[in-house]
DSSP file (Angstrom, degrees, kcal/mol; ACC not computed):
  #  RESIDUE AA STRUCTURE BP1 BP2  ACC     N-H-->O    O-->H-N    N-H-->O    O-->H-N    TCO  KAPPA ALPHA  PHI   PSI    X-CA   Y-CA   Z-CA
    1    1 A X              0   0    0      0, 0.0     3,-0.1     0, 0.0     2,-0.0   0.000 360.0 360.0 360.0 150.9  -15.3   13.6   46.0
    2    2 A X        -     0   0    0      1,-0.2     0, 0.0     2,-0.0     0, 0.0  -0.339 360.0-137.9 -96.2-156.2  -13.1   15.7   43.4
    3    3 A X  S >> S+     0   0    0      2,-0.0     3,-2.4     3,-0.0     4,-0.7   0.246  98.8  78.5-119.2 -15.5  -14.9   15.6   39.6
    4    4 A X  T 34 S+     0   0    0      1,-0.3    -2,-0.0     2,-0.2     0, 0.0   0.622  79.1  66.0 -71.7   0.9  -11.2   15.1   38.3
    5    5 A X  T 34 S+     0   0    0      1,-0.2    -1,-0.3     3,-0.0    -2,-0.0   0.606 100.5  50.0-103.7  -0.5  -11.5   11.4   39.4
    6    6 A X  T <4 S+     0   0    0     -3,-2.4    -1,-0.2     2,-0.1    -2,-0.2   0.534  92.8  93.3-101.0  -5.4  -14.4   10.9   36.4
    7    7 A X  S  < S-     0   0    0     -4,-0.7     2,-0.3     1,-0.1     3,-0.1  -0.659  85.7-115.2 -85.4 130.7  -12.3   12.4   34.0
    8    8 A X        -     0   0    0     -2,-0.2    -2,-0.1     1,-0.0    -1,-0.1  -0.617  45.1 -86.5 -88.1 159.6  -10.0   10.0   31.7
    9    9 A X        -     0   0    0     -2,-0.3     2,-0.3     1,-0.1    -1,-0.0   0.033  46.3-118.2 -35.1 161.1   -6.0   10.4   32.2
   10   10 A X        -     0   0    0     -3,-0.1     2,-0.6     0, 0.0    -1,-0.1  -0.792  29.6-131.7-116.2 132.5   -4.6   13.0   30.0
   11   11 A X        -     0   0    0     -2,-0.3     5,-0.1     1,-0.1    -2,-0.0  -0.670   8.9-121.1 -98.8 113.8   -2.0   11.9   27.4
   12   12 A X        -     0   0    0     -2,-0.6     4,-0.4     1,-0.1    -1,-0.1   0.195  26.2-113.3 -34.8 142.8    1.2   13.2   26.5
   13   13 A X  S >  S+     0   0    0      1,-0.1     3,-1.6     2,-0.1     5,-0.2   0.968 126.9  54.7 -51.8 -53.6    2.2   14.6   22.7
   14   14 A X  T 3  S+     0   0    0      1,-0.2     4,-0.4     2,-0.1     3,-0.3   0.890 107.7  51.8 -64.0 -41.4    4.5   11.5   22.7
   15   15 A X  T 3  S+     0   0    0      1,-0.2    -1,-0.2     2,-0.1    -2,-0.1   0.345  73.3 109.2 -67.1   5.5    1.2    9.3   23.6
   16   16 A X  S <  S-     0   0    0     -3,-1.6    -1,-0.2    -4,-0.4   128,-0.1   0.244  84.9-121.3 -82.4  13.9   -1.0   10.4   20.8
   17   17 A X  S  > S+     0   0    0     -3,-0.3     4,-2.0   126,-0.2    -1,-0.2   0.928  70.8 135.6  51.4  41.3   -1.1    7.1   18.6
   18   18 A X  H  > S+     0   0    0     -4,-0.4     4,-1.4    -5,-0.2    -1,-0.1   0.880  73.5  51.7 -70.9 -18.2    0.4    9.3   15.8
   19   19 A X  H >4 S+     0   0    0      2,-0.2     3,-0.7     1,-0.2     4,-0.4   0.941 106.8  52.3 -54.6 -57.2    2.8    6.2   15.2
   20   20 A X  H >>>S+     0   0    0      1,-0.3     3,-4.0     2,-0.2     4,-3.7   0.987 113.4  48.0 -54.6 -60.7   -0.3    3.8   15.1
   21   21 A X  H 3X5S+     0   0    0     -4,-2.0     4,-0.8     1,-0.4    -1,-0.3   0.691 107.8  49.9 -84.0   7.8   -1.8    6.1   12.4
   22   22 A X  H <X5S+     0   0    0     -4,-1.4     4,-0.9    -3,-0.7    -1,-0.4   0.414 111.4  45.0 -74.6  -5.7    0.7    6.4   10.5
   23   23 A X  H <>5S+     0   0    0     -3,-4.0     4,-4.0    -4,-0.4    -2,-0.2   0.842 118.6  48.8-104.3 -38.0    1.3    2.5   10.4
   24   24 A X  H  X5S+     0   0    0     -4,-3.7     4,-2.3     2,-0.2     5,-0.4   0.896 110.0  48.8 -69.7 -33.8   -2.7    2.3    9.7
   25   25 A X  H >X<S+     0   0    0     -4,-0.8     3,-3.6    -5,-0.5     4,-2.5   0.993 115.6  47.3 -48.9 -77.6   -2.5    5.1    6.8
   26   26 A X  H >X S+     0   0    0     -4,-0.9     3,-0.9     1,-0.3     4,-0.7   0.930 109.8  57.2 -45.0 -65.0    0.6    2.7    5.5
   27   27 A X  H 3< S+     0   0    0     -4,-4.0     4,-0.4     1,-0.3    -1,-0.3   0.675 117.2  27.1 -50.7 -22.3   -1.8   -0.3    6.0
   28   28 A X  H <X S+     0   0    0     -3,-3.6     4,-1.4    -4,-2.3    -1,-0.3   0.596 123.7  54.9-108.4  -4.7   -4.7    0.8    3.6
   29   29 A X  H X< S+     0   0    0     -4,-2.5     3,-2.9    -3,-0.9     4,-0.5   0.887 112.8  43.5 -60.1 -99.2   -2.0    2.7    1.7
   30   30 A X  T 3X S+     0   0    0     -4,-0.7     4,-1.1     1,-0.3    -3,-0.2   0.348 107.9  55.3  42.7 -63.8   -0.1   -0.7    1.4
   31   31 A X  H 3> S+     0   0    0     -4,-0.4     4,-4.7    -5,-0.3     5,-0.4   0.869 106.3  54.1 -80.7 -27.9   -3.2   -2.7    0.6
   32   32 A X  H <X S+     0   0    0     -3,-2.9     4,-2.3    -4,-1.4    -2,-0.3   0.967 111.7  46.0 -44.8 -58.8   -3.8    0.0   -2.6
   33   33 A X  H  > S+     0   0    0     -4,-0.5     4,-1.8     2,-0.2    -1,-0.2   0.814 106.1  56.6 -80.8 -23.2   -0.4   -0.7   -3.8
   34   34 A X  H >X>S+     0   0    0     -4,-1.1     4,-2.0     2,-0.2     3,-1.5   0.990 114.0  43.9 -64.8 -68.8   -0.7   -4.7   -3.4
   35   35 A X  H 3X5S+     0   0    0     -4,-4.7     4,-1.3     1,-0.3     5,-0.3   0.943 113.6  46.8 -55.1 -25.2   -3.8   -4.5   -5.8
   36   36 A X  H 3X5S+     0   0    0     -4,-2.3     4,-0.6    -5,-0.4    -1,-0.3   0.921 114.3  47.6 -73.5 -29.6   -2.3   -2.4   -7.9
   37   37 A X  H <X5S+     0   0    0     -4,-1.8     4,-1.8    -3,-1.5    -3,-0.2   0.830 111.5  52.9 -61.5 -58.3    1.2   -4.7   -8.0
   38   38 A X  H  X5S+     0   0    0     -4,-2.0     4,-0.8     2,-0.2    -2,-0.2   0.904 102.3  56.0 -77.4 -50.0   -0.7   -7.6   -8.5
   39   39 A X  H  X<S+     0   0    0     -4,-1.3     4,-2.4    -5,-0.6    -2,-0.2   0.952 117.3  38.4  -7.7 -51.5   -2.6   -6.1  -11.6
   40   40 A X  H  < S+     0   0    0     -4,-0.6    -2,-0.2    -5,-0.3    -1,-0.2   0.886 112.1  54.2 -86.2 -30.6    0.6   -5.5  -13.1
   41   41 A X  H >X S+     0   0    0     -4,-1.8     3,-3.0     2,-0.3     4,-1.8   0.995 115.9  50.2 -53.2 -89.2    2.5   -9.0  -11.8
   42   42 A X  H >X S+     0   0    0     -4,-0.8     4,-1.1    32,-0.4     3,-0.8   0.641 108.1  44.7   0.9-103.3   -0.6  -10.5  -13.6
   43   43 A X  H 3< S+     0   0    0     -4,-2.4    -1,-0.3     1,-0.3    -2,-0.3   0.352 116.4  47.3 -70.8  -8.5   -0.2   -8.8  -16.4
   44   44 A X  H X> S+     0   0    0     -3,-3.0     3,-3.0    -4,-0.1     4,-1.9   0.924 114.1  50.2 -47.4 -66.5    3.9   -9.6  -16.5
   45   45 A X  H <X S+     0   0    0     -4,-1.8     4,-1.5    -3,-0.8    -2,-0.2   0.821 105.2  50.5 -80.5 -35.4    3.3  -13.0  -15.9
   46   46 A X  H 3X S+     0   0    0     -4,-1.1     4,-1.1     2,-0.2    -1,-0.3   0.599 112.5  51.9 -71.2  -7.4    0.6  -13.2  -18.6
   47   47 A X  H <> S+     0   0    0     -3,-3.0     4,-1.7    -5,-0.4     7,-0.3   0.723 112.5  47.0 -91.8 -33.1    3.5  -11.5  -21.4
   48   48 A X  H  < S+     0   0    0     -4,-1.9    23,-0.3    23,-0.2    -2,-0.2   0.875 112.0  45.9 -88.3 -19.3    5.9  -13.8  -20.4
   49   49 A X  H  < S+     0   0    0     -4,-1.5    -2,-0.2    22,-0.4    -3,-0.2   0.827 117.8  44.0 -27.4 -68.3    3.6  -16.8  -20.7
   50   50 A X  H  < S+     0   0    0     -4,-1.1     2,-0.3     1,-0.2    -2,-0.2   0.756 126.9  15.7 -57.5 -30.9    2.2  -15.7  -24.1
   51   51 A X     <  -     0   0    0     -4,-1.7     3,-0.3     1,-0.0    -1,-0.2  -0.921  57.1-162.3-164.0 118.3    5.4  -14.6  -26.0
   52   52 A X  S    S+     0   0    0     -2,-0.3     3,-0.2     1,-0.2    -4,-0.1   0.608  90.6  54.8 -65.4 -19.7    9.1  -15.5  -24.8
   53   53 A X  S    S+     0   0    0      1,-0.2    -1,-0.2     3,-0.1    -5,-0.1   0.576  80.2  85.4-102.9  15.9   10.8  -12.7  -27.0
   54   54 A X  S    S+     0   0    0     -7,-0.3    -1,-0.2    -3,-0.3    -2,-0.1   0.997  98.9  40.3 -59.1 -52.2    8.7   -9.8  -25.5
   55   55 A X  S    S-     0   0    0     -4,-0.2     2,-0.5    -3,-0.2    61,-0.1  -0.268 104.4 -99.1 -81.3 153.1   11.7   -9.8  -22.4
   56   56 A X        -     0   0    0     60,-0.1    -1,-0.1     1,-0.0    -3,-0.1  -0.692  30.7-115.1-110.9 163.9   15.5  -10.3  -23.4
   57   57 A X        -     0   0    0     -2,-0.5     2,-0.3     1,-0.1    -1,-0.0  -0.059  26.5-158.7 -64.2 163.2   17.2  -13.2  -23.2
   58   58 A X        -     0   0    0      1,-0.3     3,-0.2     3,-0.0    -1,-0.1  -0.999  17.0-121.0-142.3 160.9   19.9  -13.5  -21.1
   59   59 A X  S    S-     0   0    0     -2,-0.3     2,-0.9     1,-0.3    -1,-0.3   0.885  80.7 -18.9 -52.1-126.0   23.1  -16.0  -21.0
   60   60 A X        -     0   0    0      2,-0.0     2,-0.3     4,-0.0    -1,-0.3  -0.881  65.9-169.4-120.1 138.1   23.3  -18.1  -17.8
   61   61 A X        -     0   0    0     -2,-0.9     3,-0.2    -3,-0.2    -3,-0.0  -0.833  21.2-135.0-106.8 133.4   21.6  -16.9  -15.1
   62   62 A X  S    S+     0   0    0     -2,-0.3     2,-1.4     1,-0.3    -1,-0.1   0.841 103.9  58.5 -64.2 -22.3   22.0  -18.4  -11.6
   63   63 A X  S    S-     0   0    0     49,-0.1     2,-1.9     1,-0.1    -1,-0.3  -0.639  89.5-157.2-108.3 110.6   18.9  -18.5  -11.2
   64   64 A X        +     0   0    0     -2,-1.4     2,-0.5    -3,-0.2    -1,-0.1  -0.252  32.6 130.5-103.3  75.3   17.3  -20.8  -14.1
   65   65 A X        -     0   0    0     -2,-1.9    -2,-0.1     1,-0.1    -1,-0.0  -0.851  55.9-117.2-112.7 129.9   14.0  -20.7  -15.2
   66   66 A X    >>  -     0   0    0     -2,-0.5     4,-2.2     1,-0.1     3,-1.4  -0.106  39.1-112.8 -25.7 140.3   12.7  -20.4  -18.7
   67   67 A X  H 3> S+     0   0    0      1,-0.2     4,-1.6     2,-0.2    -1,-0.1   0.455 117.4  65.1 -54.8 -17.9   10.8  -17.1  -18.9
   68   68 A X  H 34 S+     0   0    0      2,-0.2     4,-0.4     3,-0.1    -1,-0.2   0.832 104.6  50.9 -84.7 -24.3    7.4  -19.1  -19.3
   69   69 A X  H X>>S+     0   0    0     -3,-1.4     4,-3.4     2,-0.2     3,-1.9   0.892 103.2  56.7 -76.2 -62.9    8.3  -20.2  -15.9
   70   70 A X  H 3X5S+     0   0    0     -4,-2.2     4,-2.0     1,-0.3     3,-0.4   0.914 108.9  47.3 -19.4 -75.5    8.8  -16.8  -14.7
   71   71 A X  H 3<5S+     0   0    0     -4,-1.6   -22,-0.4   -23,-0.3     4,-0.3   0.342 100.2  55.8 -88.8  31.1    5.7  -15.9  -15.6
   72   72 A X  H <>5S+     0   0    0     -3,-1.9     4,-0.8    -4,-0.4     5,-0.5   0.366 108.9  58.0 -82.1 -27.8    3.6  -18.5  -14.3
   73   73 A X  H  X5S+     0   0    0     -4,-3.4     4,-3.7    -3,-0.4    -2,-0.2   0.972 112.2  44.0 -52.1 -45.0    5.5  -17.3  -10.9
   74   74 A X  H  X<S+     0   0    0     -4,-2.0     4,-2.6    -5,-0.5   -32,-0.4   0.898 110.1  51.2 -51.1 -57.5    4.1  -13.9  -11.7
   75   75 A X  H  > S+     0   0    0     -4,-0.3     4,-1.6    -5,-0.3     5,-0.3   0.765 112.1  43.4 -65.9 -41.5    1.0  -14.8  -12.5
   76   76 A X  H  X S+     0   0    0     -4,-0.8     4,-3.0     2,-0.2     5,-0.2   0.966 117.5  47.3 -65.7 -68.5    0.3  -16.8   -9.5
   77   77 A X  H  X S+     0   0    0     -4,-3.7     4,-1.4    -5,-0.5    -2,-0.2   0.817 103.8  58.8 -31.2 -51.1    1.8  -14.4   -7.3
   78   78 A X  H  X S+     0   0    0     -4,-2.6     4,-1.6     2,-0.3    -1,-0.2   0.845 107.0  47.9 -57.2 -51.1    0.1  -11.5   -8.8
   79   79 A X  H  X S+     0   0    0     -4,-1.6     4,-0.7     1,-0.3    -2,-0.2   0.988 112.1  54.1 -77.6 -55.1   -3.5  -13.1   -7.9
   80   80 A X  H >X S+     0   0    0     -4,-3.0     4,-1.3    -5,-0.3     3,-0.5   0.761 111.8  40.4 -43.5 -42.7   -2.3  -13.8   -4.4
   81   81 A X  H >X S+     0   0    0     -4,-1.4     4,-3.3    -5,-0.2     3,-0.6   0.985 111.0  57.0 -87.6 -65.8   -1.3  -10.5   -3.8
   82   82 A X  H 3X S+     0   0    0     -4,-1.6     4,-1.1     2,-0.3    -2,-0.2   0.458 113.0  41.8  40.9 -66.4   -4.4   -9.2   -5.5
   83   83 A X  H <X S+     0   0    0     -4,-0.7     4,-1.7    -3,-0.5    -1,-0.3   0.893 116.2  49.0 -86.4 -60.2   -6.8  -11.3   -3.0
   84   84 A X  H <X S+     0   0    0     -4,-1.3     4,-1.6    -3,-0.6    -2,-0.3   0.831 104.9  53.1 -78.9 -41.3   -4.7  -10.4   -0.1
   85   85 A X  H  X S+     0   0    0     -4,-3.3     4,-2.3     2,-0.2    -2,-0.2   0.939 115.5  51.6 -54.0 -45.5   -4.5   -6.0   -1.0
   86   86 A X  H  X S+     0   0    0     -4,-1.1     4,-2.4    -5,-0.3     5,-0.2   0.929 107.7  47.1 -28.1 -64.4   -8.6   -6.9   -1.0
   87   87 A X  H >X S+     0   0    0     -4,-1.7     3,-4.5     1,-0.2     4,-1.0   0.884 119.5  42.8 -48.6 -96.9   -8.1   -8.6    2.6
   88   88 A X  H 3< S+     0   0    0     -4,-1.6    -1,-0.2     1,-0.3    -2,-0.2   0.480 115.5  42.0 -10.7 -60.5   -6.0   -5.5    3.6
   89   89 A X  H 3< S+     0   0    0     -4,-2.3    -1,-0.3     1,-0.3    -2,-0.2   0.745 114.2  51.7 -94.4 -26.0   -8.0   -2.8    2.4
   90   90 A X  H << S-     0   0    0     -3,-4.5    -1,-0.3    -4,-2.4    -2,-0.2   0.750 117.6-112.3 -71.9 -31.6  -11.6   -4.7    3.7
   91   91 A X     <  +     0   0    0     -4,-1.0     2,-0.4    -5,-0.2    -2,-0.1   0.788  58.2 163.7  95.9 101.4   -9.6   -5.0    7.6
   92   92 A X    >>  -     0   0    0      0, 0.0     4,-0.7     0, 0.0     3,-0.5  -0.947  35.8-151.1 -27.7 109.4   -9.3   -8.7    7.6
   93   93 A X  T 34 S+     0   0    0     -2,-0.4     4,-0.4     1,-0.2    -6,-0.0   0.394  96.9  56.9 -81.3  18.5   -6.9   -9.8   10.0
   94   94 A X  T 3> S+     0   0    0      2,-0.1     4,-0.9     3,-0.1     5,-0.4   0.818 100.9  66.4 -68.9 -54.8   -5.8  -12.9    8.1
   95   95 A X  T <4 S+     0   0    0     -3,-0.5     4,-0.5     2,-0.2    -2,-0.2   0.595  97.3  50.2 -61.5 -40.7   -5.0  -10.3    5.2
   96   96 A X  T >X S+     0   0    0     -4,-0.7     4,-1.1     3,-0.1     3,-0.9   0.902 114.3  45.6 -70.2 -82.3   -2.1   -8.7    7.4
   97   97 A X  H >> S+     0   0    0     -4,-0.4     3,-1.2     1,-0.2     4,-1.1   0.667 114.7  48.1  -3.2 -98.0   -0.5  -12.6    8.1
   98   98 A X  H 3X S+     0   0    0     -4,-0.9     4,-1.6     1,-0.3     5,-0.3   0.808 113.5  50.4 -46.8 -29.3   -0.8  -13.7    4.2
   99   99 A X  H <>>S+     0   0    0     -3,-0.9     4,-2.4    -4,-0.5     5,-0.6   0.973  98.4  58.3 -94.8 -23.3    0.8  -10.4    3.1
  100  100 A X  H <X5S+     0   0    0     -3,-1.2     4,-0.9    -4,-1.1     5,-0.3   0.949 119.0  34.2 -23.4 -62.3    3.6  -10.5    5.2
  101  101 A X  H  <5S+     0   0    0     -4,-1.1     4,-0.2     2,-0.2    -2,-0.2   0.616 118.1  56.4 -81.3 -13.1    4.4  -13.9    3.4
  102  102 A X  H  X5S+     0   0    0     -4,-1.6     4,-4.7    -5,-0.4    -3,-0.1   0.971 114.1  37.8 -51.1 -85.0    2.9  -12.6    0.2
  103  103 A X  H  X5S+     0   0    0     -4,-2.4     4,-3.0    -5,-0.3     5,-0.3   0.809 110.6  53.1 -25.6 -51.8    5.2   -9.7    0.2
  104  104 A X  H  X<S+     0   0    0     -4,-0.9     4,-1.7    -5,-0.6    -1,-0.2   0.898 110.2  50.6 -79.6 -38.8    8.2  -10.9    1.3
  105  105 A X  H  > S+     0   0    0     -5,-0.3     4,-2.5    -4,-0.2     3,-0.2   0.971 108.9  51.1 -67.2 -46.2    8.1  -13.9   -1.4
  106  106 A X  H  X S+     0   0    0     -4,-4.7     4,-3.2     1,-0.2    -2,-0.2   0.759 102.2  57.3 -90.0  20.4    7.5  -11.6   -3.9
  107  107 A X  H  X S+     0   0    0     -4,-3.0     4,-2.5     2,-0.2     5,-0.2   0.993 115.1  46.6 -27.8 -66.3   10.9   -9.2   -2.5
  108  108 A X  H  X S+     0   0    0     -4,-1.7     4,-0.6     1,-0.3    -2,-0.2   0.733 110.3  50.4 -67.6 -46.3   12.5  -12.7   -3.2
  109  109 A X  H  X S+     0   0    0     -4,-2.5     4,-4.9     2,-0.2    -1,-0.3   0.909 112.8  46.1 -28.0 -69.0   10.6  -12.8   -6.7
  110  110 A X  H  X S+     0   0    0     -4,-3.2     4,-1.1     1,-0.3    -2,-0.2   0.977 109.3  52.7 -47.9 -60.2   11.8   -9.1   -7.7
  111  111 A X  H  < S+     0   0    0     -4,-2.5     3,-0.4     2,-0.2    -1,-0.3   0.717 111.4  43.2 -59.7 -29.0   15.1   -9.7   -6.8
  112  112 A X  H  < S+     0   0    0     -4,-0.6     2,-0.8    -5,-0.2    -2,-0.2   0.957 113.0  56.6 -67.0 -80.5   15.3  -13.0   -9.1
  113  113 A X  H >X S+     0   0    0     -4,-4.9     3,-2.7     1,-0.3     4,-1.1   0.331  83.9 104.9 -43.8 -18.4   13.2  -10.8  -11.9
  114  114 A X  T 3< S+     0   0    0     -4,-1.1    -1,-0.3    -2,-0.8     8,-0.1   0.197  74.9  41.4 -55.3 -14.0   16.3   -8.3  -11.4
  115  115 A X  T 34 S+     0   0    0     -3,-0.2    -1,-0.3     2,-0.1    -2,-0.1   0.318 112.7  53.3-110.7 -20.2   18.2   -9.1  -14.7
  116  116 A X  T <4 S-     0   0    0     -3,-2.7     2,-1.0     1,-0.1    -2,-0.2   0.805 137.6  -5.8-121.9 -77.0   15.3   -9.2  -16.8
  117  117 A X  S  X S+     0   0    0     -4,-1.1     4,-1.1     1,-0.2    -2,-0.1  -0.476  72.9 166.7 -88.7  70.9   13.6   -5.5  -15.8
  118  118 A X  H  > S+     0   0    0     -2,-1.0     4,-1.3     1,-0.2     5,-0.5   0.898  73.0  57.8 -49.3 -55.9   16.0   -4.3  -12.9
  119  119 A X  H  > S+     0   0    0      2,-0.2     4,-2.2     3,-0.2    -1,-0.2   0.939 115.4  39.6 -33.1 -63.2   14.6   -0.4  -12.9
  120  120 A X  H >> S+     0   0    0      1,-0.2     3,-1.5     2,-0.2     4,-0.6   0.930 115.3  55.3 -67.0 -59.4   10.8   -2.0  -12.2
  121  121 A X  H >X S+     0   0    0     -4,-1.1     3,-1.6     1,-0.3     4,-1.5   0.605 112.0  42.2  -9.4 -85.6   12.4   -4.7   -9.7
  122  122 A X  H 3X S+     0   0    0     -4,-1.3     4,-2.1     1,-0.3    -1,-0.3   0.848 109.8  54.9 -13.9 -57.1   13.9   -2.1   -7.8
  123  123 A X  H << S+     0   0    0     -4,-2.2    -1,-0.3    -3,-1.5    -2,-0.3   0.901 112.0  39.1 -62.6 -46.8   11.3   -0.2   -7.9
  124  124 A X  H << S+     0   0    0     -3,-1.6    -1,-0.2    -4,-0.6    -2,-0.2   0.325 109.6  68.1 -86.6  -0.1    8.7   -3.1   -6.4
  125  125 A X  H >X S+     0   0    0     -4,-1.5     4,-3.0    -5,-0.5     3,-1.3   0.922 103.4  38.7 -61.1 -52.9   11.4   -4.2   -3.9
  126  126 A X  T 3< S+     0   0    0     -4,-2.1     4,-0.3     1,-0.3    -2,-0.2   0.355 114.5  54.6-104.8  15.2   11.3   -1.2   -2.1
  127  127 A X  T 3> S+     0   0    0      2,-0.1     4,-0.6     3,-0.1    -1,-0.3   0.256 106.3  52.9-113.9  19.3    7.7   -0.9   -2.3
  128  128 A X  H <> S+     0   0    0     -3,-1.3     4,-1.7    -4,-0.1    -2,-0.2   0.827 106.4  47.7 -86.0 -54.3    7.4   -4.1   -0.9
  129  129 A X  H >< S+     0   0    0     -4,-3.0     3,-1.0     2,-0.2     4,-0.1   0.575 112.3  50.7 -31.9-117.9    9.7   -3.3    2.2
  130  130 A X  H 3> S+     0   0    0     -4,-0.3     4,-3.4     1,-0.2    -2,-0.1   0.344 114.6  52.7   1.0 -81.3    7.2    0.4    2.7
  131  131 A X  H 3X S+     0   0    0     -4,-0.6     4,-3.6     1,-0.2    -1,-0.2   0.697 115.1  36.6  -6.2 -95.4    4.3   -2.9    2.4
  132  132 A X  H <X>S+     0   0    0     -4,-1.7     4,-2.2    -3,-1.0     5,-0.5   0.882 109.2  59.3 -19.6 -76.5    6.0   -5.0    5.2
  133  133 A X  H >>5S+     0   0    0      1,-0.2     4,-2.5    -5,-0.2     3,-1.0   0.844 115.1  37.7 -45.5 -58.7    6.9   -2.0    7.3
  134  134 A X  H 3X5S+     0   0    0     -4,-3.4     4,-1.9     1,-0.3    -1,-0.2   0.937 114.4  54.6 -70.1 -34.6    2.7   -1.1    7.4
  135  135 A X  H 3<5S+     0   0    0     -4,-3.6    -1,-0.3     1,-0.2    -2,-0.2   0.967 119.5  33.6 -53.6 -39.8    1.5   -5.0    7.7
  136  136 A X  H <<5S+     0   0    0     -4,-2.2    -2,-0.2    -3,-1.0    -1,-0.2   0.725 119.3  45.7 -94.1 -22.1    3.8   -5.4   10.8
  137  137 A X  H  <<S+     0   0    0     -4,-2.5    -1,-0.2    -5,-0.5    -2,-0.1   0.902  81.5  95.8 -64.3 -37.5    3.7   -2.2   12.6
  138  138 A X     <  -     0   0    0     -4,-1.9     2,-0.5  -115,-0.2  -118,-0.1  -0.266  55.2-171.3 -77.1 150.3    0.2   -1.5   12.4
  139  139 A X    >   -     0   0    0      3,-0.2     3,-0.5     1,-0.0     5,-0.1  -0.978  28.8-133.8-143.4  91.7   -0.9   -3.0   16.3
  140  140 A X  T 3  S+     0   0    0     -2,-0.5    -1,-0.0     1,-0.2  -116,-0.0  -0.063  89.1  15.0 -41.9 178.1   -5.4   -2.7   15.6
  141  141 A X  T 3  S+     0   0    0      2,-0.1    -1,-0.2     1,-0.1     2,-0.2   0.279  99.3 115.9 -38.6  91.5   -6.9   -0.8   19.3
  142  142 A X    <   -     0   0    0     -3,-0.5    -3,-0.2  -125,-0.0    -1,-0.1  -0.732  57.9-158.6-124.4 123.8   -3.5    0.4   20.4
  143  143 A X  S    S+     0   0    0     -2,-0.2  -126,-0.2     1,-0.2     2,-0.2   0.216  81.1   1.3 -83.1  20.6   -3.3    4.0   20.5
  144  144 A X              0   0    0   -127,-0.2    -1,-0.2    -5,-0.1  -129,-0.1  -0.762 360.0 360.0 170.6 161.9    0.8    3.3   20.3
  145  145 A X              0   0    0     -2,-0.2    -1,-0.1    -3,-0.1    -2,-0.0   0.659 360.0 360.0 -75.3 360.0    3.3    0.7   20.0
């Protein structure tokens, strides 16, 4: 009997689950920036709720809601994502699910919001994609995808 037969298999560089920790890094990374997003969504939605002329107006917009609607959008959102960067950042697995669809509405959100701050918009578009990327790569005991 050899001793090599107690031993477990030997792994490749390519097999090293750096993929995995990089999507799990993204995933509590990810859940940081959801609370922090939703802090700030909150605290949009609650300026545009309180006082219309803080944001400026604009003509006609295709998409057409009053700025008090807007921010009740915000506002809503904001505590959903909020609850759900909590999930994330505690390892719930419901918390990956709800932020996919979290996330991804509020892409949809930003991109409406685009006319009234574009610069932040941008700016929480494409740290909602980075978001997304970590919720749906990361694969919990798999040392690689």
């Amino acid at each position: 009997m050899s001793s090599s037969a107690h031993q477990p298999p030997t792994r490749s560089a390519s097999d090293d689950g750096t993929r995995n920790g990089w999507a799990a890094g993204g995933l509590a990374f990810g859940g940081a920036l959801m609370i922090v997003y939703g802090v700030l969504a909150v605290l949009q939605g609650i300026t545009a709720v309180a006082k219309d002329d803080v944001y400026a107006r604009l003509g006609d917009y295709t998409f057409g809601f009053d700025l008090t609607s807007w921010g009740w959008i915000h506002l809503i959102v904001g505590i959903i994502v909020v609850v759900t960067g909590a999930g994330l950042l505690s390892g719930a697995t419901w918390a990956r699910a709800v932020g996919a669809v979290v996330v991804g509405l509020s892409i949809i959100a930003n991109f409406m919001w685009l006319p009234y701050q574009p610069f932040w918009s941008i700016v929480m578009i494409l740290t909602g994609f980075f978001v997304m990327w970590a919720v749906l790569a990361y694969r919990p005991g798999r040392d690689r995808w």
